[in-house]
N, C-alpha and C positions, 0 to 999 in steps of 0.2 A: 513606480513599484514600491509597494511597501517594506518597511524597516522595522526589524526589530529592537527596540528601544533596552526594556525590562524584559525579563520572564515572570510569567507570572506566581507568586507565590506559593499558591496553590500545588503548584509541579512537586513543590520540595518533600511533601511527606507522602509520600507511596504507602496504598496499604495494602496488606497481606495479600497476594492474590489478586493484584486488583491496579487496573491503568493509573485511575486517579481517585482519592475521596468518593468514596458513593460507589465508585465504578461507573460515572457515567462515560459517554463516548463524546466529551468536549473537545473540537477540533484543537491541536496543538499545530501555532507557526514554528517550525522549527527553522533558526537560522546556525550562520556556521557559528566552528569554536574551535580552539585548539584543542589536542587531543591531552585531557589529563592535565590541562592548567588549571582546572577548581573540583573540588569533589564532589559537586553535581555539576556537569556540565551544560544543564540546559539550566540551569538557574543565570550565567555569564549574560552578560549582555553583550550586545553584537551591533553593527552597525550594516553589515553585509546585507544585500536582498536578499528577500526571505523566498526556497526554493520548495518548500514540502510542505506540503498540508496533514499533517497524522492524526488522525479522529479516534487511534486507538491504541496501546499498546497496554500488554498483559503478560502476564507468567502463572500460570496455572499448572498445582501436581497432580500428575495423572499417577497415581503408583509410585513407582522410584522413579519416574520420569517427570517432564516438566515441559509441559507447551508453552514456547512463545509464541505470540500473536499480534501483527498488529495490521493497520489497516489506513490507506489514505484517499483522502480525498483530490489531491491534483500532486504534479510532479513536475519538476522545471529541470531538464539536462540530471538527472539522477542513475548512478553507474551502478553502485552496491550497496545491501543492508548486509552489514557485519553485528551478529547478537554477542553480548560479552558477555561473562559475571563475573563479582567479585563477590569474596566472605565477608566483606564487610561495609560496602557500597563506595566508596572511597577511593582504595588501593587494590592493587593486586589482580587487575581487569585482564582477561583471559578469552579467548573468543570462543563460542559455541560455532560459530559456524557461519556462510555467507550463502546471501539469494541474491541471483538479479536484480536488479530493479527494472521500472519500466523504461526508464526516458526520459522520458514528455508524456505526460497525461494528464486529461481534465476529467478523466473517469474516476469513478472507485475502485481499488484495490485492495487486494488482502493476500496477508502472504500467513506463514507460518512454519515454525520451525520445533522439531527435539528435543529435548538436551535428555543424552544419557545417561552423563555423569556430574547427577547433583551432590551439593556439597554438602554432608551432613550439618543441620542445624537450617541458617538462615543461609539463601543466596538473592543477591542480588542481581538485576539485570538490567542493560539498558539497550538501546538502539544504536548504532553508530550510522550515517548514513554519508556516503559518500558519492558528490558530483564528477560528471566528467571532466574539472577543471580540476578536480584535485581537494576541492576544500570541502572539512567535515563536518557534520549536523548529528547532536545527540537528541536525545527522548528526555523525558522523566526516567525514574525509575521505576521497577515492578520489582515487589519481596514476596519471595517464596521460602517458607518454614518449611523442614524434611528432615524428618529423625528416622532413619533405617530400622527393623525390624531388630528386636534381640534376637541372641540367640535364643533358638527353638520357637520361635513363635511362628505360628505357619499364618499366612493372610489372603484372600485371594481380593482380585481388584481387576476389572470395574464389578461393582454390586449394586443397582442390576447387570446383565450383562447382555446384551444381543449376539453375539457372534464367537468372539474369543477372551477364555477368560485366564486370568495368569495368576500363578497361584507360586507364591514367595517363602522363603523360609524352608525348605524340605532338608532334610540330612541326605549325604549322600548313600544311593542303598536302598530308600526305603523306596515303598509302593502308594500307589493314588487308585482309588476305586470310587466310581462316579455311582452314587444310590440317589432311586427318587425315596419321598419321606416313609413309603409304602414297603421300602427295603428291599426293592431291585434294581439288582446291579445291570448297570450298563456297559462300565468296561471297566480293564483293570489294568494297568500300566506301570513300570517302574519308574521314578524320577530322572531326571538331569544329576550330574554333580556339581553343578552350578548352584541349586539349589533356585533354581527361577525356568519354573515351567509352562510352557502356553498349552491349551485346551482350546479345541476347538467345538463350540458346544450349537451350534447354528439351528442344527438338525433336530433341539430338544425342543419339545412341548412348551408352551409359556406356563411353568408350574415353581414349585420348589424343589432345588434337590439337597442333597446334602457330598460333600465331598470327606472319605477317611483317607488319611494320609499313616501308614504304618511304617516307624523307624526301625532299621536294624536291632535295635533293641527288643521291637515288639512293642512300645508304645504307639496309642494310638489319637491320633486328633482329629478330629470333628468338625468340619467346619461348611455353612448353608449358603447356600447365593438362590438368586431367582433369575429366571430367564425370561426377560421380555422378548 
């Protein structure tokens, strides 16, 4: 069975959004590590059999959220993926959350997880992966940039949109009225006081519309999406 010797260097600079350099999908051997003895853990060398194949990990922001993602190619006695982050890739590792894993597999896999509560600025993230015997396997890293919304600024996300669209930033109180560019109204709704509202737009034409958003004040915002 093979060993991992080195990691390879490569691993060490995560870019934005992105598994590895490039973003290509170059298999990673993950083998174990202690949890939090180096501040990258897959850069450690190891000696243990190497039990995970991972062709891919990612962190992608969707909005105020943030898809993990990753994907392997075989699996040897594998119990759980625990996703963590830190502010500063380092320290301060914190879990987003746990998936299954498979077992034993000579398949391909993909899994994918949330995160709802990203950390304004940069976060970090890696994989933790842990076997049925107990012993733990890291990723690379994935950085994801996310600066929240100022005050008053209203956004809506995803643009295009298929299905549902969420639209950020509202004051509490005000109103949402859905117009095509032609200046009919569709429907007219009050906000959340949350200030983070979903739209369900499925049922629209593939065109442009335009979305006003009116504050207690009586200000008003403007803001277009398109519906594929």
């Amino acid at each position: 069975m093979m060993r991992l010797a080195v990691a390879s260097a490569a691993l060490l600079h995560p870019m934005v959004g992105q598994a590895t350099p490039g973003g290509g999908a170059r298999p990673e051997l993950v083998g174990p590590s202690a949890a939090n003895a180096h501040p990258h853990p897959s850069a450690a060398a190891s000696a243990a059999p190497l039990t995970l194949t991972l062709t891919s990990f990612t962190a992608v922001r969707q909005g105020r959220t943030v898809l993990v993602a990753w994907a392997t190619a075989s699996e040897q006695s594998s119990r759980v993926f625990q996703v963590e982050r830190s502010g500063n890739g380092t320290t301060g590792w914190k879990t987003v959350g746990c998936v299954a894993a498979a077992g034993s597999s000579f398949s391909a896999r993909a899994y994918s997880m949330l995160d709802q509560q990203v950390l304004p600025g940069f976060s970090y993230y890696r994989l933790r992966c842990t076997n049925e015997d107990g012993t733990t396997h890291f990723s690379h890293l994935a950085v994801v940039c996310y600066e929240p919304p100022a005050a008053g600024t209203v956004s809506v996300f995803p643009n295009p949109v298929a299905s549902e669209l969420t639209v950020a930033g509202s004051a509490p109180g005000s109103v949402l009225t859905l117009l095509d560019t032609m200046g009919n109204v569709y429907w007219e709704t009050p906000t959340s006081d949350a200030g983070l509202d979903k739209c369900s737009v499925q049922a629209l034409r593939t065109v442009h519309y335009l979305l006003k958003l009116k504050d207690p004040d009586g200000h008003v915002t403007t803001v277009s999406f398109t519906k594929e």
